[in-house]
C-alpha positions as a Markdown table, in Angstrom:
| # | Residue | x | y | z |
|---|---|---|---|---|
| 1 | Unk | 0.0 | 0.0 | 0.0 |
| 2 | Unk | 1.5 | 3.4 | -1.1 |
| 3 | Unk | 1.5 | 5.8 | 2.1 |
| 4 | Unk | 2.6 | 8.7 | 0.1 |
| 5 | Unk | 0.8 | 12.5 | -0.1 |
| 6 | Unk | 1.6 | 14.6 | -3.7 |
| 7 | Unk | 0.6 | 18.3 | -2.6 |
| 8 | Unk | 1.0 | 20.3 | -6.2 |
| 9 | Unk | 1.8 | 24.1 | -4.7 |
| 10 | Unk | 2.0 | 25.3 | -8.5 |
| 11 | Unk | 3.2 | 24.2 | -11.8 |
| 12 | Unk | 6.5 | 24.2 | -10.7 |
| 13 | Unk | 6.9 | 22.6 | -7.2 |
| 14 | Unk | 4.6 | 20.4 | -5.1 |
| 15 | Unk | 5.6 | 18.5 | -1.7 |
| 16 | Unk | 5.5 | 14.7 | -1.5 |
| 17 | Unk | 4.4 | 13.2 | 2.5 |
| 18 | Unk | 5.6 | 10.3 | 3.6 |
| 19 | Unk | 5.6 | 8.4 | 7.0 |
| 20 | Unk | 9.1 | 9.4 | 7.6 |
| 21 | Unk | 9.3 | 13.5 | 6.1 |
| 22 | Unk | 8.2 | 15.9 | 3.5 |
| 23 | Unk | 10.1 | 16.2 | 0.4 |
| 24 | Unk | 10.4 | 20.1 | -1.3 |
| 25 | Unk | 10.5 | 18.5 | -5.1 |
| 26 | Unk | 10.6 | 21.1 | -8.2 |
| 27 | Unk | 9.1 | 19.6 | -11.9 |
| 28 | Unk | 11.4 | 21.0 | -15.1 |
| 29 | Unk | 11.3 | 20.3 | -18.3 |
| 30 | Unk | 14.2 | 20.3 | -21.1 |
| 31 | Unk | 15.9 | 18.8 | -23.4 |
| 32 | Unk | 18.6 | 16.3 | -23.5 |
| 33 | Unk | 22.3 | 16.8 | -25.6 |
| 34 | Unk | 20.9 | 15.3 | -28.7 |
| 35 | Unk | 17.9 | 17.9 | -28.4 |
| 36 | Unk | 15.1 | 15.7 | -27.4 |
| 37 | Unk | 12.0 | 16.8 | -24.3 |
| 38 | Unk | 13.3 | 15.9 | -21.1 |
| 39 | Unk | 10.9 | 16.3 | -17.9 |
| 40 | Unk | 11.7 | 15.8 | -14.5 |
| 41 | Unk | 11.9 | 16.8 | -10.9 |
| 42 | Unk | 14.8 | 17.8 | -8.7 |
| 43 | Unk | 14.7 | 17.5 | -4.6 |
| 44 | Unk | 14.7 | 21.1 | -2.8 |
| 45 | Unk | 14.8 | 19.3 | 0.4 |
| 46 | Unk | 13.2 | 16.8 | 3.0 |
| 47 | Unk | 12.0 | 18.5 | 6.5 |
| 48 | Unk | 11.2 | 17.3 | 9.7 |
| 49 | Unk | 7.3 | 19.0 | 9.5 |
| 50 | Unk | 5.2 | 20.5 | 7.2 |
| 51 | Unk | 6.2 | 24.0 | 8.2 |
| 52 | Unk | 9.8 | 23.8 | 7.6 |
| 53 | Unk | 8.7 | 22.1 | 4.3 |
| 54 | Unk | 6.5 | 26.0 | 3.6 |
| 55 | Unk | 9.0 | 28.4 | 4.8 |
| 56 | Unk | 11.2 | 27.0 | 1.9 |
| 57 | Unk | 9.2 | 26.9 | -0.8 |
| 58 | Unk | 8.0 | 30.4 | 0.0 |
| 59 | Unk | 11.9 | 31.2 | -0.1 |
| 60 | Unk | 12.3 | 29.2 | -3.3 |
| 61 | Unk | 9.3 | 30.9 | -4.6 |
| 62 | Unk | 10.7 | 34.3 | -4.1 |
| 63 | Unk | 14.1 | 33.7 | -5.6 |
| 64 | Unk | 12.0 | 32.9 | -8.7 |
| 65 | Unk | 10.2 | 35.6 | -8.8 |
| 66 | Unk | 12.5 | 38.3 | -7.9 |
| 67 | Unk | 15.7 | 36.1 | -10.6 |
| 68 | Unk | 17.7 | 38.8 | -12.1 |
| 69 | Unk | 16.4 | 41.9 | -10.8 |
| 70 | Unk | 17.8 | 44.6 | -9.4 |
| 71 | Unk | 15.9 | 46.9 | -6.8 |
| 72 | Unk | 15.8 | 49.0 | -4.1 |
| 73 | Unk | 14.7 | 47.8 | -0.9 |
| 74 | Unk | 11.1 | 49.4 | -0.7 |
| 75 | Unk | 10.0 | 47.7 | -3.9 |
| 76 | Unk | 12.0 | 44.7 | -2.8 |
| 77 | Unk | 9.8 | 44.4 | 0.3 |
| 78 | Unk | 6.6 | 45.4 | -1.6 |
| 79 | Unk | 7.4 | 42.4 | -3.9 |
| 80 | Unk | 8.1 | 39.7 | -1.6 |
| 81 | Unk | 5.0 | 41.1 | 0.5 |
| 82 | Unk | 2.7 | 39.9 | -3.0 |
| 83 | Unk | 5.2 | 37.4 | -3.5 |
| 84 | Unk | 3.9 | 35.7 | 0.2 |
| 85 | Unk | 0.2 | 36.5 | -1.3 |
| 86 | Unk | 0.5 | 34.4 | -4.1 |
| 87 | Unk | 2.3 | 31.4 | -2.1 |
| 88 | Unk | -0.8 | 31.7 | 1.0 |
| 89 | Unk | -3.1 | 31.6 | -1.2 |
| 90 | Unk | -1.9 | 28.7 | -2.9 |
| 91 | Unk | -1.7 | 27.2 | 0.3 |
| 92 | Unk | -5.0 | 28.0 | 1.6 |
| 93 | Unk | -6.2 | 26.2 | -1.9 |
| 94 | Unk | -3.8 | 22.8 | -1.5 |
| 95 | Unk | -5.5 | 22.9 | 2.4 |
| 96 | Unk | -8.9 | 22.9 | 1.3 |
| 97 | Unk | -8.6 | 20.2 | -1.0 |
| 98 | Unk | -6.8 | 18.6 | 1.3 |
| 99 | Unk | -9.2 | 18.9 | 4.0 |
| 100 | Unk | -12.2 | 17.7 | 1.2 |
| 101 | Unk | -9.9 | 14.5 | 0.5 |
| 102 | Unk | -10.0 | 12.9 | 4.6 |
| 103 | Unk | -13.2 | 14.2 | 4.8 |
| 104 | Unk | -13.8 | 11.3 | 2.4 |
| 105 | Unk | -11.6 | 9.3 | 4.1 |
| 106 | Unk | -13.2 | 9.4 | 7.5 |
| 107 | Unk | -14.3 | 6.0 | 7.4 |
| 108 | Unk | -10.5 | 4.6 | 6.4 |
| 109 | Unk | -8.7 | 6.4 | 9.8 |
């Protein structure tokens, strides 16, 4: 029996639960030497708790907005502040439908 939780964050990253720790995994898409599609995921990181697992892919989801630019720090604040926005509501989504999902499970636990 798999034990194993996929929460999709965004296109981009989603967290995978297991009995033991969540894993911080990030989906890309490429192409190999001789020019063919290559998809995949790489590991962020694996954390202890689900908030550990959160505080980094709200850092990770900065970084990738904010790649390349150059700022000062008002608008760099004012950025990360909408930045947060985006990632909490995310959240608040991948929460709900999590909380829809063992509501249907009730009977399972």
């Amino acid at each position: 029996m798999d034990r194993t939780i996929k929460i999709t964050l965004n296109s981009d990253y989603f967290i995978e639960i297991d009995p033991l720790n969540y894993t911080l995994k990030q989906q890309y898409s490429g192409r190999t030497k001789d020019g063919r599609p290559r998809a995949g995921e790489r590991v962020i990181g694996y954390f202890g708790n689900l908030r550990q697992c959160v505080e980094r892919y709200m850092a990770e989801y900065q970084l990738d907005e904010l790649a390349g630019q150059e700022m000062p720090l008002v608008q760099y604040v004012r950025m990360i502040e909408n930045a947060n926005k985006k990632v909490m509501r995310t959240l608040e989504d991948s929460l709900q439908r999590i909380e829809r999902i063992l509501e249907g499970r009730k009977g399972e636990i």
